[in-house]
Structures are given as structure tokens and as C-alpha cells.
C-alpha positions as CSV (number, residue, x, y, z in Angstrom):
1,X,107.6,104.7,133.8
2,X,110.0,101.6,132.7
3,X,107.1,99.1,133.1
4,X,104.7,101.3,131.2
5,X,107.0,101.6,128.5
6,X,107.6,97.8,128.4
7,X,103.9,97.0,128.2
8,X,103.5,99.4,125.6
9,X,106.5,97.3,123.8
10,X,104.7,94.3,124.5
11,X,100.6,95.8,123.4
12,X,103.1,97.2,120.2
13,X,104.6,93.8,119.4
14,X,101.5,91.7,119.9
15,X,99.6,94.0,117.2
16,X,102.5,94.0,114.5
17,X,103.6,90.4,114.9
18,X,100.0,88.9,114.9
19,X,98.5,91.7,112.7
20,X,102.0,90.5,109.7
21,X,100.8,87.1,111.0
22,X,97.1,87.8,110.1
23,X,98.2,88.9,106.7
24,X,100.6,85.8,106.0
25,X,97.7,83.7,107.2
26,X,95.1,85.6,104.7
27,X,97.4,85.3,101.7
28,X,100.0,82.4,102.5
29,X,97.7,80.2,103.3
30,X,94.4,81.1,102.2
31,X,92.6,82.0,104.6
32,X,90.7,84.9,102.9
33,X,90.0,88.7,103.0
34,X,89.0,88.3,106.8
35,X,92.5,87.6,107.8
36,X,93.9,90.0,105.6
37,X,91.6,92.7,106.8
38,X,92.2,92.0,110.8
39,X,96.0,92.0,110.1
40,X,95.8,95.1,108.5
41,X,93.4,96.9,111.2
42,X,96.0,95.4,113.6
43,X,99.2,96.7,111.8
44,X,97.5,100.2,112.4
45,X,96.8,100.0,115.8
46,X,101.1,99.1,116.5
47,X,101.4,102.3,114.6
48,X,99.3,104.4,117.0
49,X,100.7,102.4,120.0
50,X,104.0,103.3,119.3
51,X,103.5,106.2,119.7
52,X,102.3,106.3,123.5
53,X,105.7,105.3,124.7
54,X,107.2,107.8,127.1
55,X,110.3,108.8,125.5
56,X,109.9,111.5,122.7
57,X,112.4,110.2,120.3
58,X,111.2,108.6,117.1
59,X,114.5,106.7,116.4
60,X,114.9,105.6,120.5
61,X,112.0,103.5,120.4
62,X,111.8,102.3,116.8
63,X,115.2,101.0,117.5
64,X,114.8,99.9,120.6
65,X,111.5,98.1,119.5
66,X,113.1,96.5,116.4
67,X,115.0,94.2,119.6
68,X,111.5,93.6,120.7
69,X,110.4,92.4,117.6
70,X,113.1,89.9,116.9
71,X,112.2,88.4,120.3
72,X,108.9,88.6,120.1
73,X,108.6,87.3,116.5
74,X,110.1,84.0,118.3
75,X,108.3,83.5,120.8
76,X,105.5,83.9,118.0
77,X,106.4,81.1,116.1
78,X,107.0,79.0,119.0
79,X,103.2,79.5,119.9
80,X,101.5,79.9,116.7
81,X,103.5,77.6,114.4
82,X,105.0,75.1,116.5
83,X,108.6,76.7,116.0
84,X,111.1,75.2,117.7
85,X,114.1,77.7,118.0
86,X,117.4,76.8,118.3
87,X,120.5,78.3,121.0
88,X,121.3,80.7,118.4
89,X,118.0,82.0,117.5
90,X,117.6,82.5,122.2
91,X,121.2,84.1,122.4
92,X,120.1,86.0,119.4
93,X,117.0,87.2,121.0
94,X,118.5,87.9,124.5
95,X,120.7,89.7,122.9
96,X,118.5,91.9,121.1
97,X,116.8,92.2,124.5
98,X,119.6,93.3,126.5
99,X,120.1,96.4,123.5
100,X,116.9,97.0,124.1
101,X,117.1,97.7,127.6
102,X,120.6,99.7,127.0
103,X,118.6,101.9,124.2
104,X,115.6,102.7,126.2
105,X,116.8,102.3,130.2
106,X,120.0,103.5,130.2
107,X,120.9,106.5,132.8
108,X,120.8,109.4,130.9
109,X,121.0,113.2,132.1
């Protein structure tokens, strides 16, 4: 069950981050309607992968995938754009990633 619902979290972040990338590419830097149009198609299918997770809880996993997000929005960069992100921006994200796995993986009865 925990490694479905990571690679659901991972399917979830590579469709929002490279469907906003999409857009940004389309309008940022002028790629066209094409761009635009995939990001958006993409955006819609996070929305609809979200909600395959396992847990039932709206809130649970949009919170616990907003510390997805921030990870996976740098590890983005770092292989889209070139980023180069600093000890701040990896504690950051670890950090993020360790809530996650407190929010979704904790014991619970």
C-alpha cells in the first residue's frame, strides 16, 4: 500500500510540475499554444491522479503532496533548467519529505 501511494505521489508530481512547466514554457518563453495545451491536458490528469491514492482524506494527501511538490519542483529545475540548488533549498526539501512521510505513513488506529 505505502509504495503504491508513493508512486502515485510521484505519477501526481510529474504531471503538475511538468504540465505548470509546459505552461511556463508556452507563455514564458514562447513556445506556443502546443505547450500551453499539453500543460494543461497534463495539469488534468494530476487532478484525476490524485485521486487514486489510498487514503480517503482530501486534506491528508493534498497536504501531504504539497511536501512532494516542493521536492519535486527541485529536482525539476535541477533537470529541466539547469538549477543548481543550494543546502537550504535540500534541507528544505528533506524536510518537506520527512512531513510527508509523518502525514501519510504514520501509525494510525
Amino acid at each position: 500500500m505505502v509504495l503504491r501511494s508513493i508512486l502515485l505521489f510521484l505519477a501526481a508530481a510529474v504531471l503538475e510540475i511538468g504540465g505548470a512547466w509546459l505552461v511556463w514554457q508556452g507563455v514564458r518563453e514562447n513556445r506556443g499554444l502546443l505547450w500551453i495545451g499539453g500543460g494543461v491536458i497534463a495539469l488534468g490528469l494530476y487532478g484525476f491522479v490524485a485521486t487514486l491514492q489510498p487514503d480517503a482524506h482530501f486534506g491528508r494527501i493534498l497536504a501531504a503532496y504539497g511536501g512532494v511538490f516542493v521536492a519535486g519542483s527541485l529536482a525539476w529545475g535541477v533537470i529541466a533548467d539547469g538549477y543548481r540548488p543550494d543546502r537550504y533549498d535540500v534541507i528544505g526539501a528533506l524536510l518537506c519529505l520527512a512531513g510527508v512521510a509523518v502525514i501519510m505513513y504514520a501509525p494510525r488506529s
